[in-house]
LORO-656360 format. One record per residue (C-alpha): residue in one letter; x, y, z. Coordinates in steps of 0.001 Angstrom, whole numbers, padded with zeros to 6 digits, always signed. Each point is the difference from the previous one (the first is absolute). Example, Ala and Ser with C-alpha at 12.3 -4.5 7.8 and 13.67 -1.06 7.14 Angstrom:
# residues 2
A+012300-004500+007800/S+001370+003440-000660/
# end
This chain:
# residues 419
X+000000+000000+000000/X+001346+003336-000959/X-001420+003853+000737/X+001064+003043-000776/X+001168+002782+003295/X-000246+003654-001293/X-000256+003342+001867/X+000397+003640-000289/X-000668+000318-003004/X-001074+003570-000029/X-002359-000040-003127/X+000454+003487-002057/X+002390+001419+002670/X+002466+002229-002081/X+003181-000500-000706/X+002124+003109+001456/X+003432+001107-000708/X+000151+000025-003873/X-003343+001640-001091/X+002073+003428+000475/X+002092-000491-003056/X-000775-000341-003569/X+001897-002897-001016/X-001870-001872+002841/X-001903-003171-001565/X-003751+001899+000625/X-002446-003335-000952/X+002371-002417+001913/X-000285+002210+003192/X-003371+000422-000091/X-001404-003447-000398/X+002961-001731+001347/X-002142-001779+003499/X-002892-000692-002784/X+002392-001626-002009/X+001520-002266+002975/X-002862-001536+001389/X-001087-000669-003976/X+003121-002011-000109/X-000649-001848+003071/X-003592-000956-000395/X+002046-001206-003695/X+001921-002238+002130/X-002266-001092+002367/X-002160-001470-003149/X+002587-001518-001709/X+000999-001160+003056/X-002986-001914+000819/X+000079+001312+003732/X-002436-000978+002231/X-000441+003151+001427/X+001038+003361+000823/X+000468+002069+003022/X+000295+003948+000176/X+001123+000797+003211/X-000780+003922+000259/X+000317+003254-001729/X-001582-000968-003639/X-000774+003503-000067/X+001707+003259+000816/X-002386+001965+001412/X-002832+001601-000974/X-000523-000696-004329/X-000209+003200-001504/X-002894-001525-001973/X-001468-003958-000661/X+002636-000843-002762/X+001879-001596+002975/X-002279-002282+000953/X-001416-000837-003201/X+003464-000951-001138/X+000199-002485+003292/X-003233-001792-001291/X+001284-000241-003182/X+002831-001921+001288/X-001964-001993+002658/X-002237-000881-002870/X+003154-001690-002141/X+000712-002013+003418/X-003542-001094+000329/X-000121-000905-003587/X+003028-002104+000780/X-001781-001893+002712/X+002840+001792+002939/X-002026+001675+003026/X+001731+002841+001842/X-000140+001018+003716/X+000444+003462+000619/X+000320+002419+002803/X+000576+003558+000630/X+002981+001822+001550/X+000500+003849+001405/X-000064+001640-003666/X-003762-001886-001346/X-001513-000165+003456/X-003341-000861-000134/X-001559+003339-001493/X-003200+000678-002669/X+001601-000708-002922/X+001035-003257+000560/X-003496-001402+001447/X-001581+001419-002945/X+002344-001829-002671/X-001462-003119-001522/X+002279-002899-000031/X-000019-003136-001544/X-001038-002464+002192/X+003370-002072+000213/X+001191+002633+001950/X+000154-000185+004121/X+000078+002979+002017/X+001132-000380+003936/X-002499+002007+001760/X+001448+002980+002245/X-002543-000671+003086/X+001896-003370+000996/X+001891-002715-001148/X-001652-002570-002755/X+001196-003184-001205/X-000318-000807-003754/X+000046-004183-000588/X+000909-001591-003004/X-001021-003394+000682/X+001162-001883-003139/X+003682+001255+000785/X-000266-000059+003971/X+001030+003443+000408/X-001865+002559+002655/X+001281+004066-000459/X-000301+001929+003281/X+000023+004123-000656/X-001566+002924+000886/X+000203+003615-002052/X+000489+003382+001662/X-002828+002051+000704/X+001955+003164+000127/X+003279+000640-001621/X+001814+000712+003374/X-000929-002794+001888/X+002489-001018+002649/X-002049-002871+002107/X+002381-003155-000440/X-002633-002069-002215/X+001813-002968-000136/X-001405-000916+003901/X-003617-000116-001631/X+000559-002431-002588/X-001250-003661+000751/X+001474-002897+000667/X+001323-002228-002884/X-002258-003068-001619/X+001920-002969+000725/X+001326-002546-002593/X-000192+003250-002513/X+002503+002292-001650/X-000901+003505+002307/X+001001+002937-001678/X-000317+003488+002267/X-000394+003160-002425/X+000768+003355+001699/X+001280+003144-000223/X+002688+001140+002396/X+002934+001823+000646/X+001432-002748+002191/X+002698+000330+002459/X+003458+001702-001337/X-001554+001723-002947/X+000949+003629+000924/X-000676+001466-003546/X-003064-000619-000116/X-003250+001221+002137/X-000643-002342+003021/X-003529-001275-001221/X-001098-003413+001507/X+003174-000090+001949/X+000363-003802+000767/X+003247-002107+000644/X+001316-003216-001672/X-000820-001638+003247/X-003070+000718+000199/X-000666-000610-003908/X+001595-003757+000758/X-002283-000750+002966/X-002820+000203-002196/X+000681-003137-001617/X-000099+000573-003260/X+002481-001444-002609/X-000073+003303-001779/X-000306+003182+000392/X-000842+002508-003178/X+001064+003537+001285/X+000027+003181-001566/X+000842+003522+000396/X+003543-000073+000166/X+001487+001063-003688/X+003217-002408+000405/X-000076-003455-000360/X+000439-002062+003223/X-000193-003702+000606/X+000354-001534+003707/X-000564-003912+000057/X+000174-002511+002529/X-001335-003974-000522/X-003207+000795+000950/X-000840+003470-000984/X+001122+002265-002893/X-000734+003794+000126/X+000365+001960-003154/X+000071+003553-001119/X+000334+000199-004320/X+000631+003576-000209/X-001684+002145-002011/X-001012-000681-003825/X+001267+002862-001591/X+003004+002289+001392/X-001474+003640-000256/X+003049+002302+000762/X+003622-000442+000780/X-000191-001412+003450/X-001527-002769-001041/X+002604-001697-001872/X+000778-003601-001926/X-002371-001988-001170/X-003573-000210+001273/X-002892-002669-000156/X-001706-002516+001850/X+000157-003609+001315/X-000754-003348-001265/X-000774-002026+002964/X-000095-003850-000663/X-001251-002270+002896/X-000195-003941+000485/X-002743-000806+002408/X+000588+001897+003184/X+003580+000711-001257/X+001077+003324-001686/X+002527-001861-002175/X+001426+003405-001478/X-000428+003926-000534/X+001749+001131-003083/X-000154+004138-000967/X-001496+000468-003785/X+000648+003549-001548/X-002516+001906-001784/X+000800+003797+000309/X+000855+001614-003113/X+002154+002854+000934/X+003063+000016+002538/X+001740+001897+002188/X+003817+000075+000678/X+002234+002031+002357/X+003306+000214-001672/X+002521+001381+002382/X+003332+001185-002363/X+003165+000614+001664/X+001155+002866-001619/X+003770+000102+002223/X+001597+000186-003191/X-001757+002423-001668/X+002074+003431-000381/X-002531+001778-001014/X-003886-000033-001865/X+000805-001675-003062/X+001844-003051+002108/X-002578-000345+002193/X-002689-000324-002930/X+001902-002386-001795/X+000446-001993+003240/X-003848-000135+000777/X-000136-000988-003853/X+002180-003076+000318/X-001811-001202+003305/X-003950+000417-001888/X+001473-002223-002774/X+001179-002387+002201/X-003803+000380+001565/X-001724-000801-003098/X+002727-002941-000672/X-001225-001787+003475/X-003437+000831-000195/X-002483-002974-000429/X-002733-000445-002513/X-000611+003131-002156/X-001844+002694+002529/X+000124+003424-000319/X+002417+001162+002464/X-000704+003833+001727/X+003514+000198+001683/X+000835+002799+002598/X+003884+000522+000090/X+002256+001360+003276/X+003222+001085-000666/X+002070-000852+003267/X+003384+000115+001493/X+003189+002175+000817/X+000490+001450-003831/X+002185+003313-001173/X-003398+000016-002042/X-001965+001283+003304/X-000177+003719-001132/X-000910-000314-003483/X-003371-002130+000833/X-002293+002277+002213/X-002601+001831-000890/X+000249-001241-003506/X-003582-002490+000803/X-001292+000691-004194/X+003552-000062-001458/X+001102-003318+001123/X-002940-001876-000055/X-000017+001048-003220/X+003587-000952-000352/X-001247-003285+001177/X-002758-000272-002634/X+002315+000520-002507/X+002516-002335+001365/X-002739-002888+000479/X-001996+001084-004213/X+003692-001058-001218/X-000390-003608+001558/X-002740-000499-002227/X-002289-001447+002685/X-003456+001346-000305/X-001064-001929+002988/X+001732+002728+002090/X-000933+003164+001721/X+001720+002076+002395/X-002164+001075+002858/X+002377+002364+001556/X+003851+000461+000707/X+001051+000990+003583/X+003176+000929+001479/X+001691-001287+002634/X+003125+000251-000411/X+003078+001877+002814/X+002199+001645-000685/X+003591-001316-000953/X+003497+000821+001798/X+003523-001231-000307/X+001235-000774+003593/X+002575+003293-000228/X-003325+002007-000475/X-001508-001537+002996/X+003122+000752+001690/X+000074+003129-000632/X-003423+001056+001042/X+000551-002159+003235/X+002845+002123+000453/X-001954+003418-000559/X-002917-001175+002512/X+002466-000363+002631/X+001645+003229-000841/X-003327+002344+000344/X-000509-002308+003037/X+002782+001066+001938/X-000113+003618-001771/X-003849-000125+001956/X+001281-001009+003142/X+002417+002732+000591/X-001347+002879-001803/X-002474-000472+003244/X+002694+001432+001953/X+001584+002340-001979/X-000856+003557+001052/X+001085+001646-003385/X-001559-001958-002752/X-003049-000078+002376/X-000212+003554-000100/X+000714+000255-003645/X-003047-002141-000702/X-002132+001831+002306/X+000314+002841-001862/X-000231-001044-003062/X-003344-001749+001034/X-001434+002359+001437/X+000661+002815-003142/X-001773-003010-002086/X-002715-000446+002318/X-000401+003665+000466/X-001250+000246-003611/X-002479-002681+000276/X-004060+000726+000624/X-001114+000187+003877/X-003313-002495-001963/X+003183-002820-000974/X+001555+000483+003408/X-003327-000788+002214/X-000985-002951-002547/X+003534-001561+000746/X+001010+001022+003769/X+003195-001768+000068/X+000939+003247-002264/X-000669+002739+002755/X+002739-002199+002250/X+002578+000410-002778/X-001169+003431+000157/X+000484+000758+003391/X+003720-001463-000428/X-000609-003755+001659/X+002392-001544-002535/X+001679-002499+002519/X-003264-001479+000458/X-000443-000364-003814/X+002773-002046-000853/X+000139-001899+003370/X-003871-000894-001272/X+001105-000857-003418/X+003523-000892-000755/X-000891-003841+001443/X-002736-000182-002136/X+001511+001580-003161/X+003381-002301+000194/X-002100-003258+000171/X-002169+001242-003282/X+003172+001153-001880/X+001310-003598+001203/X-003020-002032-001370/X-000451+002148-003460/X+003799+000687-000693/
# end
């Protein structure tokens, strides 16, 4: 017996972080979830599952009108042609609102209520499916406590939404533990909500996130899809990850420590998105943000140059001859680059205003050579500057030991740290 474990799929959410540019790939942006889930329900039919599972977030919200859902049915209806019924339930983004009680679905498709936990039984196949949806889309009761106990002598599959413990990036909704997940009984545990894929398995019990369908923006990177789940009896014999996304995202970090200057460093992030598209799999567009990174004489030349290089870039990646790749931005983060005698020498130079601070302290001439001049400076400035900054009327009224005993700490560790 095989099924199918999908979540987050985020139906006609956007993709962001290329629609900004021209050269961005428009149609594949905008129907690039639609075009996911189309390729799984594909596989799912030539497949032959038995059945699917949707663990959460189908939707992304509130649809901005019913083409949403209408293109849902449409695929539910391919799966119910195909004889493969699908259990769904709904997360923190399609909580249980008017829109989706009023769609019409095809009647192979199983919706976990949100009042309390159902079981769905496919007798033929022994299997029992334990879930319950979210009412509201920040629901932080741990729902896992309210689902039943398993059917014994059947395969018990517990569908749920959660954040789960040690999931930090992502809002604490359902918050249950592993522990607790375990002590249900069940031999597995369909999860969603969490966009990575995460797999923790143990004899008795396997607990699986897939990740989401489609990656949407750049941190959500690699390949993305869902799980094919294949059981023997009570037995989950394997979970293998199938791909379906059509776009992906890579974070291509370029050390740039040899660049001496703009054109270097281009060339440099050049060579490593070739390299990119060499070890990429399968033939997916690829939207690629690039870092430029490390110690490099090149450090000045990059900032504040954002259009220029990533157009640089563009150019760089058009003469691969790859049109499966797009840049989605170039960042720098790159420090500056010193030869040891440089370091040296401003090591040296801290050390010598250091010492210059600590005595001028106590020398009675070049104190009173700076309170003078001070004071003829601050004598020219507004009385409306001097009450907005008050430290000024001090170094007006001549307390320049108090000034640099204040400050000459403070400015020797900053001059220490920034060179």
């Amino acid at each position: 017996m095989r099924f199918i474990h999908t979540a987050d799929i985020h139906l006609d959410s956007p993709l962001t972080g290329l629609s900004a540019y021209p050269d961005a790939p428009a149609d594949l942006l905008r129907t690039a979830t639609r075009d996911a889930f189309a390729n799984l329900v594909d596989e799912a039919i030539g497949e032959k599952v038995d059945f699917m599972v949707i663990a959460g977030d189908l939707y992304d919200g509130r649809w901005k009108d019913f083409n949403t859902g209408i293109f849902f049915s449409g695929q539910m209806g391919r799966l119910k042609a195909a004889g493969i019924p699908v259990f769904l339930l709904f997360g923190n983004h399609d909580a249980e609102s008017e829109m989706t009680k009023r769609l019409a679905l095809p009647d192979n498709v199983h919706v976990f209520p949100s009042n309390k936990a159902r079981v769905f039984e496919l007798e033929e196949l022994k299997v029992a499916l334990h879930g319950r949806s979210f009412k509201d889309s920040a629901t932080f009761e741990n729902l896992a406590l309210t689902y039943p106990s398993p059917k014994p002598g059947w395969l018990n599959i517990g569908v749920l939404h959660t954040a789960l413990e040690g999931n930090t990036a992502h809002p604490n909704y359902a918050p249950c533990s592993l522990e607790e997940l375990r002590a249900r009984g069940y031999q597995y545990w369909a999860l969603g909500h969490v966009h990575e894929h995460r797999i923790e398995r143990t004899p008795d019990c396997t607990i699986a996130f897939p990740g989401n369908l489609q990656g949407r923006h750049i941190r959500e990177t690699g390949p993305r899809g869902a799980l094919m789940v294949t059981a023997e009896g009570t037995e989950i014999v394997s979970v293998d990850r199938m791909f379906v996304d059509v776009l992906r995202w890579h974070a291509l970090d370029v050390d740039v420590a040899e660049a001496s200057n703009l054109a270097a460093a281009v060339e440099l992030a050049g060579r490593a998105l070739e390299d990119l598209v060499d070890r990429a799999e399968g033939s997916h567009p690829l939207a690629v943000r690039v870092t430029l990174k490390g110690a490099s004489p090149a450090h000045g030349h990059l900032f504040g140059l954002d259009a220029q290089l990533r157009a640089e870039v563009l150019g760089i990646a058009a003469s691969i001859g790859s049109e499966r790749l797009w840049i989605e931005k170039v960042r720098v983060d790159t420090t500056p680059h010193e030869l040891p005698e440089q370091v040296a020498a401003k090591s040296d130079a801290v050390a010598d205003l250091q010492e210059l601070l600590s005595r001028a302290e106590h020398d009675t001439e070049f104190m009173d050579s700076l309170r003078t001049d001070l004071q003829q400076l601050l004598g020219r400035v507004p009385t409306e500057l001097l009450d907005m900054v008050p430290e000024l009327h001090a170094l007006r009224a001549g307390e320049i030991h108090d000034l640099v005993r204040r400050t000459a700490p403070s400015l020797v560790a900053h001059l220490a740290r920034e060179g």
